[in-house]
Each structure stands twice: as C-alpha cells, then as structure tokens.
C-alpha positions in Angstrom: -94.3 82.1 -9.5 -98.0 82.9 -9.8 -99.0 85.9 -12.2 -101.7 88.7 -12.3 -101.8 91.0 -15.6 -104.2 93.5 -15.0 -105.0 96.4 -17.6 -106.1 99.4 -16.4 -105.3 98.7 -12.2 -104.9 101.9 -11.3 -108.2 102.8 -9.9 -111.6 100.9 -9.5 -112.3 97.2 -10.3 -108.9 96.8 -11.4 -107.2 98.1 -8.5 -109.3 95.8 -5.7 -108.7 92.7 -8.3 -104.7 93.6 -8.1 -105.0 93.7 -4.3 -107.1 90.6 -4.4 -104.4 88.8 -6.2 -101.6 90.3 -4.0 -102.9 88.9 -1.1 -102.9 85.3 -2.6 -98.6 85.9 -3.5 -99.0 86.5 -7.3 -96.5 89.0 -8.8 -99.3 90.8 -10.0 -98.7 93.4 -13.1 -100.8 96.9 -14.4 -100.7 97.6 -17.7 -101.6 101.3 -18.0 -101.2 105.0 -18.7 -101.0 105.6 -15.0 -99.9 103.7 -11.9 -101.4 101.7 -9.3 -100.7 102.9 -5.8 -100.8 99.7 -4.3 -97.6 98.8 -2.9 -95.6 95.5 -4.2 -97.6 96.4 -8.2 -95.5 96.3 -10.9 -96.4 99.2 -12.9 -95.7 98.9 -16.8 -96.3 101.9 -18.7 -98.9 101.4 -21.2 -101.3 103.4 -24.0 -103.4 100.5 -24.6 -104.2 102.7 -28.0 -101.0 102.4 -29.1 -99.6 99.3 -30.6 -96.0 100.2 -29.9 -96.6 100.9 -26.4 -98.5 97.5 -26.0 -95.2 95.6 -28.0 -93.4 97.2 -25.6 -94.8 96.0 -22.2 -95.5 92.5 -23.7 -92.1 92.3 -24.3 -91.2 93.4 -20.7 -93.7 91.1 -19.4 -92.4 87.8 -21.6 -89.2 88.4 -20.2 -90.1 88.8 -16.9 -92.8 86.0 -16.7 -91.0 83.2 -18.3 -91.5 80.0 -16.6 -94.9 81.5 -14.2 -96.4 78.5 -13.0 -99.8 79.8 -14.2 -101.2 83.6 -15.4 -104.0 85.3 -15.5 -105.1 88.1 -17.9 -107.7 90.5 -16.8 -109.0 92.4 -19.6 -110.6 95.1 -17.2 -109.6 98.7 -19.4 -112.1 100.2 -21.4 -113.1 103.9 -22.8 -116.3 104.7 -22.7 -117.7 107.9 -24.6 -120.9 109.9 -24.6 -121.9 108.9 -28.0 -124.9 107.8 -29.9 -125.9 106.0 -33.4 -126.3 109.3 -35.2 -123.3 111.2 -33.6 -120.6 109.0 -34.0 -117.9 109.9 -36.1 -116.2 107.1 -37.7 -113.2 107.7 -36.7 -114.2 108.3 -32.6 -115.7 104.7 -33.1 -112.5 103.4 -34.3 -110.6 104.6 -31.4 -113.0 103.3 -28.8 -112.7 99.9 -30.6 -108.8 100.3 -30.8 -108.4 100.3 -27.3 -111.6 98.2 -26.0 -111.1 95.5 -29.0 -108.0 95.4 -30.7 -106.0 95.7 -27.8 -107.4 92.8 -26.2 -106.2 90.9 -29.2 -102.9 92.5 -29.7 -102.1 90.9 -25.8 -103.7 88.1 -26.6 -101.7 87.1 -28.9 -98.4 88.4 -27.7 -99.4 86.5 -24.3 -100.8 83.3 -24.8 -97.8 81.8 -25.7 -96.0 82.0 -22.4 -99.2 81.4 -20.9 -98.8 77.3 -19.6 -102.1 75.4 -18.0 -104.2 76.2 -15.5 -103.7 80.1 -16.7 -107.0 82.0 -17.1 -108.0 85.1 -19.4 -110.7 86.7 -18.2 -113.0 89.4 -19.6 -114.7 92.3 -18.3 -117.4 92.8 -20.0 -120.9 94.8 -18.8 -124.5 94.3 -18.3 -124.2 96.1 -22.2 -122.2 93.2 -23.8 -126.0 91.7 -24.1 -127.8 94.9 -24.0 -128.0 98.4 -25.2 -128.9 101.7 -23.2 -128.8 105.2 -25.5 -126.2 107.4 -25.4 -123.3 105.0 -25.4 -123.2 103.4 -29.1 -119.6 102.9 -29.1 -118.9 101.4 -25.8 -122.0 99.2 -26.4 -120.7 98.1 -29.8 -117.3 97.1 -27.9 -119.1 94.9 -25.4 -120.9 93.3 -27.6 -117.7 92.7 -29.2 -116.1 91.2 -26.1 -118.6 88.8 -25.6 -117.7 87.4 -29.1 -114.1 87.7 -28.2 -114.6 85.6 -24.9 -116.5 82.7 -26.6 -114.3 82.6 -29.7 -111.3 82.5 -27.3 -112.9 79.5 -25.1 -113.3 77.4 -28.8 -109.8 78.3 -30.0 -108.4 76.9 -26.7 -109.7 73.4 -26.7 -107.2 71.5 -25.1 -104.8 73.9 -23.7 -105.5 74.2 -20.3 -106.5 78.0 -20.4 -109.9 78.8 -19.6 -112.2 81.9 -20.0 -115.3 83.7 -19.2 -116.8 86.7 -19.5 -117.4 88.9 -16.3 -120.4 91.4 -16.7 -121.0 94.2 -14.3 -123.9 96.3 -13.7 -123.3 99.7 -12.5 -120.4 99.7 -10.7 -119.2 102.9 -8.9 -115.8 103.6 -10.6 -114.3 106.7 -12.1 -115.2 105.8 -15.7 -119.3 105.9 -14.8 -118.8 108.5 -12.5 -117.1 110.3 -15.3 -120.7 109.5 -17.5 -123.1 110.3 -15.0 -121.5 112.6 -12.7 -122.0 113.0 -9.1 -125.6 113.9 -8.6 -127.7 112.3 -5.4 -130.6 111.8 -7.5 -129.1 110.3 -10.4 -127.1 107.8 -8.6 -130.2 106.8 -6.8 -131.9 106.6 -9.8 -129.3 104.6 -11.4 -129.2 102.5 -8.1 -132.9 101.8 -8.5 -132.2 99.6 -11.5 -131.4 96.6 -9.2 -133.4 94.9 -6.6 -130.5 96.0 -4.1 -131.3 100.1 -4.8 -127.5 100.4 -5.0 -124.2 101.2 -7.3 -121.9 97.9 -7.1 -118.3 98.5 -5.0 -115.7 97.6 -7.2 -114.5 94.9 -4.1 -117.3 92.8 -5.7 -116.4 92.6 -9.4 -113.1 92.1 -8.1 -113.8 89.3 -6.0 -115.7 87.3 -9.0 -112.4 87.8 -10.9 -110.9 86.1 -8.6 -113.2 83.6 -7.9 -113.3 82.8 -11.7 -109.6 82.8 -11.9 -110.0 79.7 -9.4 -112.3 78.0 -11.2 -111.8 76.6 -14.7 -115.4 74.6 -14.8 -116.6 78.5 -16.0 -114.5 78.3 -19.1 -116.6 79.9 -21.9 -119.6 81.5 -19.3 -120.9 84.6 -18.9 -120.8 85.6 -15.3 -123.5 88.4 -14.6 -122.7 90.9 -11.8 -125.6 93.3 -11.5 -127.2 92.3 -8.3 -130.4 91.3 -9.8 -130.9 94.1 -12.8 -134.6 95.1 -13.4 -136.1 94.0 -16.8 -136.7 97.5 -19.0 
C-alpha cells in the first residue's frame, strides 16, 4: 500500500494533489476541519490548531498505515491573516504559528516513525518563505519558518531514505487568496501581472509539482519555485 497524507485537501492545491495521488492507487488521506469531496478520500477530522485533535488523527492514521510501502506528507494547510508589523497582536501571531508551524512538527513527529524509505515529506511553502509583501506579517513570518523547517528536516534525515523539499507558489487562485484579495477584475489582473505569464496559477499546477517531487528523491533539501517567472520588485 502506497500513502498520501494531505492537510488541508479539501479545496484548492490540496484537493488536485489528493486527486493526483488517487489516480496513481495511493490510499490517500485529508487531514482537516472539513471534507474532501473527492470520492475514494479518506477524511479524518482535524483542527490543525488543536493538539488533541492532531494526537487524534495520528493515531488513526498509525493504525491504519502500518506496514505502507512508502508515504508521503504534504504539508499544504496554512492560515493566512490580514496583518502587519505594527498590528499584530501577540497572541494572533501565535495562533497563525500554532497551526502553520507547530503543527507541522507535532505530525512530524507523530509520523516519521511509521514512515519506511523512499517516503517523502514535502512542504508548501510560498514565493514569501524568501520574501516579504506588507500586509501579511504573520503568514510571512510562518513561511519563512517553513523554509527552516524543510532544510532542518533534510539534515536530520541523513540516511533514512525520506527526502524533502520545499514547494513555493506564487499566486495561486485558491480560496485562502481569494479570501485576501477578493474577487475584483482589476486586482486579480493586477496581481496576475506580477509574472511574465499575466496570470493567477491553477492549483492543478502546484499539485502536479507535488507529485512530481514525491517521485523524485534527487530534490531532497531544494526549494522548488512555482511562480511562473515572478517579476523582480
């Protein structure tokens, strides 16, 4: 049995990754508050915010993956907030970082154990794990975060057959930016313009990099950069 545990598949790049991986036979697995409508998922119920809730489903998912000949774990849930280095309250930070940090770890380390060679765990970052754009100080400081999370992840691995990398997308058109932006013409052209394509990226395209890295264990440790050619600021 080949594995797929995806957080946050319910909609966007994480939904096209879980029917990527469905296609190739893997029993593939969503780990969040709300349920992926592809049929043949396996939807466990999961507040990546909540440390319970995440000892929970890593207990289902020990259980029911023991012996997988090979897993991979797609990081791919993340809160983003409208937010900014002098309107942050301490407290809003830590809660972004709860669930776009320390919930990374917390499966991490409830998973790698039952994780045998030629498993992956794989990142999704954002063009802002190396950059910064106002208005979105939190979920910048949590990229940036990831990235050190991805490299310290290939170096604590040495030898065991798991590779990593860190998958960065530009602006992808998924609920969570269309929840930041909006829905505006304008601004989505404008927003668009920020590549040499003139275009938001589909979520089909992250989600086929995934997979491709997945594949691929000559990546381990890289940063893959998904952002169809972003302009230099």
């Amino acid at each position: 049995m080949k594995a797929a545990i995806i957080t946050g598949a319910s909609v966007g790049i994480g939904r096209e990754t879980a029917r990527l991986f469905l296609e190739q036979d893997y029993q593939v697995y969503n780990l969040s508050r709300r349920a992926c409508p592809l049929d043949g998922v396996n939807n466990i119920s999961c507040d990546l915010a909540d440390i319970a809730s995440i000892e929970a489903a890593c207990n289902e998912l020990t259980s029911a993956l023991a012996g997988a000949e090979c897993i991979t774990l797609i990081h791919n849930a993340s809160q983003m907030r409208k937010d900014a280095a002098d309107d942050c309250a301490s407290d809003s930070l830590a809660a972004v970082l709860d669930t776009n940090v320390v919930a990374i770890n917390s499966l991490n380390q409830a998973l790698l154990p039952i994780m045998p060679e030629g498993s992956s765990l794989l990142y999704v970052g954002s063009t802002l794990s190396e950059k910064a754009v106002s208005g979105s100080f939190s979920y910048v400081i949590s990229k940036h975060a990831q990235l050190g999370m991805m490299r310290a992840t290939c170096q604590d691995l040495m030898g065991r057959g798991i590779h990593t990398a860190l998958v960065c997308p530009g602006f992808t058109d998924t609920e969570m930016l269309r929840t930041h932006i909006g829905t505006d013409p304008e601004t989505e052209q404008a927003i668009g313009s920020m590549n040499s394509f003139g275009r938001l990226i589909d979520p089909t395209e992250i989600a086929a990099l995934l997979n491709w890295a997945h594949a691929n264990p000559v990546i381990n440790g890289a940063v893959l950069h998904a952002n169809l050619g972003q302009k230099e600021s």
